[in-house]
C-alpha positions as CSV (number, residue, x, y, z in Angstrom):
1,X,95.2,23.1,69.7
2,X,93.1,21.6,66.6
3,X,89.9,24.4,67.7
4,X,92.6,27.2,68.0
5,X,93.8,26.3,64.5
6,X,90.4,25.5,63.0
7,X,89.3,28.9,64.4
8,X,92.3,30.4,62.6
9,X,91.6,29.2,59.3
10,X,88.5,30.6,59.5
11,X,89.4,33.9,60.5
12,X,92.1,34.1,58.0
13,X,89.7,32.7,55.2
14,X,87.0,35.5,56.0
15,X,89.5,38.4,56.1
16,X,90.9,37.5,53.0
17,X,87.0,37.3,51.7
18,X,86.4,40.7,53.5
19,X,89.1,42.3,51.8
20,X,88.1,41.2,48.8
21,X,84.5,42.2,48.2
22,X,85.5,45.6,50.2
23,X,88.9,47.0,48.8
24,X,88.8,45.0,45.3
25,X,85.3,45.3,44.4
26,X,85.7,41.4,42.9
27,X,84.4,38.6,44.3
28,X,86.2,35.5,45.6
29,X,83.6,33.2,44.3
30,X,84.7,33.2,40.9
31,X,88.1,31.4,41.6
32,X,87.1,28.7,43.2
33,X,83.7,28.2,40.9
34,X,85.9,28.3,37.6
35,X,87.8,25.6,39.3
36,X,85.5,23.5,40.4
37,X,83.7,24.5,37.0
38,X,86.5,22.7,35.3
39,X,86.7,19.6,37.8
40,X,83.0,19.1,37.0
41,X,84.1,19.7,33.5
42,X,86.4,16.7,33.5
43,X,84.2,14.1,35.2
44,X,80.9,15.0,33.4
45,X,82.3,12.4,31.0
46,X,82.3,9.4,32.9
47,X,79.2,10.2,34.8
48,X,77.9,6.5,34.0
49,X,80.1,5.4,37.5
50,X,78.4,5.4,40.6
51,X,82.0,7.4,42.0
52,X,81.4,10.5,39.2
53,X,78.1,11.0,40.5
54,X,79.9,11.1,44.1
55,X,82.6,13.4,43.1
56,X,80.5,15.5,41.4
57,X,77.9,15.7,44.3
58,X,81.2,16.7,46.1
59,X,81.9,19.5,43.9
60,X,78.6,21.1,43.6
61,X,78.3,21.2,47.7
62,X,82.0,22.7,48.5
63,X,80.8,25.6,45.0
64,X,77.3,26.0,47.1
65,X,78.7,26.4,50.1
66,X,81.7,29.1,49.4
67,X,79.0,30.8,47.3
68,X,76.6,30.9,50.6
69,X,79.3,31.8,53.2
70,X,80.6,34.9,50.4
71,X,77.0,35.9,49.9
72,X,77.0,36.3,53.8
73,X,80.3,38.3,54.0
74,X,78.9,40.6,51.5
75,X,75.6,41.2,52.6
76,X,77.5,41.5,56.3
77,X,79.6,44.5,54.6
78,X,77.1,46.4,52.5
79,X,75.1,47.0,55.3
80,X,77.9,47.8,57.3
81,X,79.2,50.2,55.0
82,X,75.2,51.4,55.2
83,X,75.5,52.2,58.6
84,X,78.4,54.1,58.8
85,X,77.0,56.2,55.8
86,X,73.9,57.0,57.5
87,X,75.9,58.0,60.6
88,X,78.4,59.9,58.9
89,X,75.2,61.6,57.1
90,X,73.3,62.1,60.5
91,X,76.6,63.6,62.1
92,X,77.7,65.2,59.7
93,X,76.6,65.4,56.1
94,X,72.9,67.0,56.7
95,X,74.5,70.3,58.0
96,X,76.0,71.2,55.2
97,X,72.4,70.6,53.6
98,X,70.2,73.5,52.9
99,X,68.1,74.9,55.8
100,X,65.0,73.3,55.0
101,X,67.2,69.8,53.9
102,X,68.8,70.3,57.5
103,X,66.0,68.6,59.6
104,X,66.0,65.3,57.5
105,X,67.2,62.1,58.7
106,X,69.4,58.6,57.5
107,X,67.1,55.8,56.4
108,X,68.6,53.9,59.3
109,X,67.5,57.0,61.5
110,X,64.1,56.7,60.5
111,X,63.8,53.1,60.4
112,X,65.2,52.9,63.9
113,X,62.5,55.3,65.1
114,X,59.5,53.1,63.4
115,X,61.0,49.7,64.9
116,X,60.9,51.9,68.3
117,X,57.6,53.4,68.1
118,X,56.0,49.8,67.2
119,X,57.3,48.4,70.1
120,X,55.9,51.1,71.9
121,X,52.5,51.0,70.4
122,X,52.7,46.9,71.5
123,X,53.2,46.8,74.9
């Protein structure tokens, strides 16, 4: 039951991330970074105990990490949202093109023929 629930979170967590960075054009980061911004804030004042310094470490490594797993989410979308604008151009878009503009092809296209003529040049 604790994996289901743990697995749950997550999903839930990287929806609502998904969502964010697609449909809002904001970034999740910045809430939690202003807060833990402002936790930072308030012990950077008593950094002479050994526990600030812990607390603090504690801070900085949650605010690295949720900036890490949201830089992943977005780099996961934008070339998802690549993808589907190169197929919708293939499919679609490049007929309505000129002639001569007709015979073109999606930088995915094109990429995906280099990657497949390299391996064929290898082996």
């Amino acid at each position: 039951m604790a994996k289901a629930a743990k697995a749950n979170f997550y999903l839930r967590v990287r929806r609502w991330v998904d969502h964010d960075i697609a449909h809002r054009y904001k970034s999740p980061v910045l809430g939690l970074s202003f807060i833990a911004a402002m936790f930072v804030g308030f012990l950077s004042r008593n950094l002479e105990r050994p526990s600030s310094w812990i607390a603090w470490s504690l801070a900085m490594a949650v605010v690295l990490a949720w900036n890490a797993f949201v830089l992943w989410r977005a780099i996961r979308i934008v070339r998802a949202v690549s993808i589907k604008g190169d197929r919708d151009y293939d499919q679609r878009v490049k007929f309505t093109l000129d002639i001569e503009h007709q015979r073109s092809e999606s930088v995915s296209a094109a990429s995906q023929r280099e990657r497949s003529r390299r391996r064929r040049s290898r082996g």
